[in-house]
C-alpha positions as CSV (number, residue, x, y, z in Angstrom):
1,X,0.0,0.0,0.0
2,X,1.6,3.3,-1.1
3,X,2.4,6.0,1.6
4,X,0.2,9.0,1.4
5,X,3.4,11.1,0.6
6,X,3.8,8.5,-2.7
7,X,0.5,9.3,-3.9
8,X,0.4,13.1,-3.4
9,X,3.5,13.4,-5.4
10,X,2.5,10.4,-8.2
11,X,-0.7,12.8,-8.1
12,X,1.3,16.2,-8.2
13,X,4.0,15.2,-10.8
14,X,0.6,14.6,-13.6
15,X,-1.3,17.0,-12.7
16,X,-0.9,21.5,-11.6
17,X,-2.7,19.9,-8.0
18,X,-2.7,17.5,-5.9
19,X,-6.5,16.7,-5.3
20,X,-8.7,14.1,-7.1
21,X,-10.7,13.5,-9.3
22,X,-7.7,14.3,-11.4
23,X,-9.7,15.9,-13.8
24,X,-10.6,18.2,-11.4
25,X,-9.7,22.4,-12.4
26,X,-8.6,24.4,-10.1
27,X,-6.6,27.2,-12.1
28,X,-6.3,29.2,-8.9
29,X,-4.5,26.6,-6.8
30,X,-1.3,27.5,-4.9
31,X,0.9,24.8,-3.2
32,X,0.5,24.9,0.5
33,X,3.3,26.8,2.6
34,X,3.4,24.8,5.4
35,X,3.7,21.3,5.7
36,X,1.5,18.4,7.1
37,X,2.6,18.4,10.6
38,X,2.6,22.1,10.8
39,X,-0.9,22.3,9.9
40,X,-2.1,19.3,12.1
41,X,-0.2,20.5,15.1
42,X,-1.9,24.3,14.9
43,X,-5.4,22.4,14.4
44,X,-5.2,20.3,17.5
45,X,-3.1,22.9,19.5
46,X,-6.0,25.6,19.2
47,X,-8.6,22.4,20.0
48,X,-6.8,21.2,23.0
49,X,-6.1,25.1,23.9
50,X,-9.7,25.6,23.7
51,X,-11.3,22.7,25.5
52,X,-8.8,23.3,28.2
53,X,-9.6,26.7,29.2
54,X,-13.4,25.6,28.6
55,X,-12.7,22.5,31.4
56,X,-11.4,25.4,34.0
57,X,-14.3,27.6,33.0
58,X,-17.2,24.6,33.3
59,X,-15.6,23.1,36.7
60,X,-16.5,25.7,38.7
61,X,-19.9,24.9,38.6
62,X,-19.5,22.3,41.3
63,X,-23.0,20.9,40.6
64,X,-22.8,19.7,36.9
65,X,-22.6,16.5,36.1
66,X,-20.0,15.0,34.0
67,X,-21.6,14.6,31.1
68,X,-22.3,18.4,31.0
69,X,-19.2,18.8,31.6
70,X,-18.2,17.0,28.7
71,X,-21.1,18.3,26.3
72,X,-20.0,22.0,27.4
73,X,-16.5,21.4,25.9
74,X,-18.1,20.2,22.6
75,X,-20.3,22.9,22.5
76,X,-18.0,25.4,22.9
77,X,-15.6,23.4,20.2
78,X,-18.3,22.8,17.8
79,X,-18.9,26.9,18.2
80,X,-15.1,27.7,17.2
81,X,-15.0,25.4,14.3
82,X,-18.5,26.1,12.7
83,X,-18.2,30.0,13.5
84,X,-14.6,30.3,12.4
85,X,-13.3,27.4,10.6
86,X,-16.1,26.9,8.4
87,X,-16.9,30.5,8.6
88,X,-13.7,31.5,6.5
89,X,-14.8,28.6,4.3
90,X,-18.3,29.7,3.3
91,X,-17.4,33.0,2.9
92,X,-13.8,32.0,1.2
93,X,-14.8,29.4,-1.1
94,X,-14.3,30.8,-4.5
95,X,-11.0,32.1,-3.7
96,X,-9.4,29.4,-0.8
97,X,-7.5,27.0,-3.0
98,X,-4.9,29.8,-3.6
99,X,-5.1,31.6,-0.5
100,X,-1.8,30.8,2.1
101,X,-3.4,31.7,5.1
102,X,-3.2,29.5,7.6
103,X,-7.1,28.5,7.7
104,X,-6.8,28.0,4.1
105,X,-4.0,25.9,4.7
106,X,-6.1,23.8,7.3
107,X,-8.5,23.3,4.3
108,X,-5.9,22.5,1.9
109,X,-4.8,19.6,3.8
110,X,-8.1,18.4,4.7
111,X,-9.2,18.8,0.8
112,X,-7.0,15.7,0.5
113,X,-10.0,13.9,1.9
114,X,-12.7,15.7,0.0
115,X,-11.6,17.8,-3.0
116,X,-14.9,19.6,-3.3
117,X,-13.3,21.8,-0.7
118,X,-11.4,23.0,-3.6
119,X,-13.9,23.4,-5.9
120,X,-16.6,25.2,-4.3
121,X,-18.9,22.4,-4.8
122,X,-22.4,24.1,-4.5
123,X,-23.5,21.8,-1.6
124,X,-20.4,22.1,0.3
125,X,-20.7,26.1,0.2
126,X,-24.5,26.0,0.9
127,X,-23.7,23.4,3.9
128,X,-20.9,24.8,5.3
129,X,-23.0,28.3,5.1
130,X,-25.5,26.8,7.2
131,X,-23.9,25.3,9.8
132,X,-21.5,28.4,10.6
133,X,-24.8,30.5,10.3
134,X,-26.6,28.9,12.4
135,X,-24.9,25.9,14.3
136,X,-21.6,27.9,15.0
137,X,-23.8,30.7,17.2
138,X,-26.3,28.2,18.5
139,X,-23.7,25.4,19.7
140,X,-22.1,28.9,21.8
141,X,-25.7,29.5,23.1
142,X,-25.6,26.0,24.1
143,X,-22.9,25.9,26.2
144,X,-24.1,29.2,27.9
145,X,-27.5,27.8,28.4
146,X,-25.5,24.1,30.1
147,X,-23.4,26.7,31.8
148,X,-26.1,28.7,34.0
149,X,-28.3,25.5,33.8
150,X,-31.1,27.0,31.8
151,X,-34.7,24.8,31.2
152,X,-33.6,25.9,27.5
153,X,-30.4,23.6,27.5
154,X,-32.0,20.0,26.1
155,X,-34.5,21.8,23.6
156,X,-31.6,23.7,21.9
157,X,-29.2,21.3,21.9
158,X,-31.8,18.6,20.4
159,X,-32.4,21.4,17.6
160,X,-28.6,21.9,17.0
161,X,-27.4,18.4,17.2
162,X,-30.4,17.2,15.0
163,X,-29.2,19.7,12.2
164,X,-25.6,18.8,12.6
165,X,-26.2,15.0,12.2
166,X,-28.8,16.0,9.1
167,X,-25.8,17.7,7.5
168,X,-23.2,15.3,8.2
169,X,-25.4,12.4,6.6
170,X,-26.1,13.9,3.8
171,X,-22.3,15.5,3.5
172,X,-20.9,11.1,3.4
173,X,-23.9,10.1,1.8
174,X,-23.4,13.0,-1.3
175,X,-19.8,11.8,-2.4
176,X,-20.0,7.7,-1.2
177,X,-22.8,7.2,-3.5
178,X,-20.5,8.2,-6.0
179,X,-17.6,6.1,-5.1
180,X,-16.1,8.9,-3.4
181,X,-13.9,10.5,-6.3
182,X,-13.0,13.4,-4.3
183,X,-11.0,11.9,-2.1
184,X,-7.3,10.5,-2.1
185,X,-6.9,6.5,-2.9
186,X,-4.3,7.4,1.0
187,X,-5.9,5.1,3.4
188,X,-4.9,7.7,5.8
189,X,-6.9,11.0,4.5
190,X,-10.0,8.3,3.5
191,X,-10.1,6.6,7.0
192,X,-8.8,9.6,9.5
193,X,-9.5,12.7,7.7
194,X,-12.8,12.1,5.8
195,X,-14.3,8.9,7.5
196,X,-13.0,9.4,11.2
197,X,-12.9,13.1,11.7
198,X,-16.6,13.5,10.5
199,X,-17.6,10.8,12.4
200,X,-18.1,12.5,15.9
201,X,-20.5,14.8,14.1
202,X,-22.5,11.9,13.9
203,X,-21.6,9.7,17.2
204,X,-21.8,12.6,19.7
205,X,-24.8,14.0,18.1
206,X,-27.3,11.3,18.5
207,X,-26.4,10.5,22.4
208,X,-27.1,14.5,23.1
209,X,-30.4,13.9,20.8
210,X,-31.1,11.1,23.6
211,X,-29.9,12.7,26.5
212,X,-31.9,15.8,25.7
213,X,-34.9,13.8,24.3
214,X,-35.0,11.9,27.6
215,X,-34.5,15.7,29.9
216,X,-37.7,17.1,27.4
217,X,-39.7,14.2,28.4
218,X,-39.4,14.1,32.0
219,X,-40.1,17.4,31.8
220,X,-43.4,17.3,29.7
221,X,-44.6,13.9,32.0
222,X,-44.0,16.3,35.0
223,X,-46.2,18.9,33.8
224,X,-48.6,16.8,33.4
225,X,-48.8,15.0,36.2
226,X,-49.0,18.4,38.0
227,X,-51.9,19.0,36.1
228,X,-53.4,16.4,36.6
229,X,-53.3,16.6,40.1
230,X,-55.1,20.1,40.2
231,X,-57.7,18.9,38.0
């Protein structure tokens, strides 16, 4: 099995860019400035950066559970990545594949999974619009509402989570049913970048669609049964 290195540069030596399908045009491309570590250590450096100063912030509210806990640091990640990482994408997209900074760069290297990144694939642009939009600000509203405990918590979290798993289905389900041709034949950018990365928006949604679902109707049985008891 070839390295992904091997392929990028079998790829790059036929063709002005390294993405597939190799038919693909992208006249405006620019070769990245930084290289794959680079890029992959700034991603999970601003993550871990973030989730870490969220675990202080949430941990002083001695009275939240663990899983809370744990939803208010993806909350509070899933509002940095949709608000700003796929921000600079939607509003980018026509101009990204020759752009150097280092968000573009981020989408560079992950456009080795999914070259419609590259393209501005329509659905892509009006997908990626949406969720930084609307799931970027709402997944920060989230956390605040998990934060001061709010009754509001498990109804907008169900809400955001339900549109973030309704994206991410249909984002596999548009290019597998084609055999994925936008992606590199690297086991490495098919399985981690494209297949395992994605994944959580698909995993962590449904359990807080669950968790919440279970919260909303606790809350609706109580009700009634206090009306009930007045009647």
């Amino acid at each position: 099995m070839p390295s992904a290195h091997q392929v990028l540069q079998k790829a790059a030596s036929a063709i002005p860019h390294p993405y597939f399908p190799t038919s693909l045009h992208l006249p405006h491309y620019t070769v990245p400035t930084m290289t794959m570590t680079t890029i992959l250590t700034i991603f999970f450096a601003a993550v871990f950066g973030i989730l870490g100063v969220s675990w202080i912030l949430i941990s002083g509210r001695k009275n939240a559970s663990t899983s809370t806990k744990f939803l208010f640091l993806w909350f509070v990640a899933c509002g940095f990545i949709h608000s700003v990482l796929e921000g600079y994408f939607a509003y980018n997209h026509k101009t990204i594949a020759g752009q150097s900074h280092v968000l573009a760069e981020l989408w560079k290297e992950y456009a080795y999974s999914d070259s419609r990144y590259m393209s501005g694939d329509p659905f892509i642009v009006v997908m990626e619009s949406v969720t930084a939009a609307l799931w970027g600000p709402f997944s920060f509203l989230v956390a605040y509402f998990m934060y001061i405990d709010s009754p509001a918590a498990p109804i907008l979290s169900f809400l955001v989570s339900l549109g973030q798993l309704y994206g991410d289905i249909l984002y596999y389900a548009t290019t597998l049913i084609e055999g994925a041709p936008h992606c590199s034949p690297s086991p490495f950018h098919y399985w981690f970048y494209f297949m395992h990365m994605n994944a959580y928006w698909i995993v962590i949604p449904l359990y807080v669609m669950w968790r919440s679902g279970k919260e909303m109707y606790r809350g609706v049985a109580a009700l009634k049964k206090t009306k009930t008891k007045k009647h």
